[in-house]
C-alpha positions in Angstrom: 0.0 0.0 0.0 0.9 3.5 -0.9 0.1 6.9 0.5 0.5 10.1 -1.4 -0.1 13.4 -0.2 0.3 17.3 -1.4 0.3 19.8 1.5 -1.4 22.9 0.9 -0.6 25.5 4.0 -2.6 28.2 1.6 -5.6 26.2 1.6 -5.1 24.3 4.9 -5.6 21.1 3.0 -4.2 18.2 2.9 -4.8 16.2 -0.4 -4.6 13.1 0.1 -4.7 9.2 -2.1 -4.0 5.5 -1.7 -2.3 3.1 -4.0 -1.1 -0.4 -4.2 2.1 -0.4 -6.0 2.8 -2.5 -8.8 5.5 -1.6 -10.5 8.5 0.8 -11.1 8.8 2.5 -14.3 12.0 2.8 -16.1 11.3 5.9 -18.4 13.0 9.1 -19.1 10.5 11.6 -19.6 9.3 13.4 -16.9 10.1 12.6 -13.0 13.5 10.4 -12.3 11.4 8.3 -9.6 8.2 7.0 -11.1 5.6 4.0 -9.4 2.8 2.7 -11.1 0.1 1.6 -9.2 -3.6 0.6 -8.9 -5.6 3.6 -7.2 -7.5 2.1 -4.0 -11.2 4.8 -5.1 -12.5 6.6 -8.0 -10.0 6.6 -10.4 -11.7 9.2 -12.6 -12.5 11.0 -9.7 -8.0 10.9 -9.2 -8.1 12.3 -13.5 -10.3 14.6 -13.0 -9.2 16.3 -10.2 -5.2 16.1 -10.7 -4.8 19.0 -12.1 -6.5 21.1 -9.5 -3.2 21.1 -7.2 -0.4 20.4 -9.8 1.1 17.3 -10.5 4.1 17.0 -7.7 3.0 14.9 -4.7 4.9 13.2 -2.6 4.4 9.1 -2.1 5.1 7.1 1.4 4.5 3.5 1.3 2.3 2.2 4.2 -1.0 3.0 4.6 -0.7 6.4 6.3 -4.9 7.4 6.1 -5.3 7.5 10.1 -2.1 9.2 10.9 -2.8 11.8 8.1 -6.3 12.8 9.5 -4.7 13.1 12.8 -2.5 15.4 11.8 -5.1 17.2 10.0 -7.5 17.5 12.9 -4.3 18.6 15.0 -3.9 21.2 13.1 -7.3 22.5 12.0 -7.0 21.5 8.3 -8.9 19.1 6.0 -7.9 16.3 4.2 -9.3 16.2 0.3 -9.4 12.3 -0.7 -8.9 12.5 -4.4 -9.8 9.1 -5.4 
């Protein structure tokens, strides 16, 4: 299981979606470290939204969902599942 997350300090937002990772993708165009995986959600609700924020997002393995939340309820901010 994957976590990725954007921060958003200007929105007080957290966005925020899951992934099992499948595979590592050995291509030169665009980011050096790349990870396909299968979205856990919506995956045209991840396409449709994507660009909202940017592309750069940052990806943890583990599944990270409680410990985000936490964080954002410690600090007052919401978390934006995108898939």
């Amino acid at each position: 299981m994957t976590t990725t997350l954007e921060f958003g300090p200007e929105r007080k937002e957290i966005l925020f979606h899951q992934g099992k990772a499948v595979e590592a993708v050995d291509d030169d165009r665009a980011c050096r470290s790349k990870l396909a995986a299968e979205v856990v959600g919506d995956i045209e609700r991840l396409f449709g939204e994507w660009d909202q924020w940017g592309w750069h997002r940052v990806t943890f393995y583990g599944d990270l969902k409680e410990p985000v939340f936490a964080l954002a309820d410690a600090l007052g901010w919401k978390v934006r599942e995108e898939a």
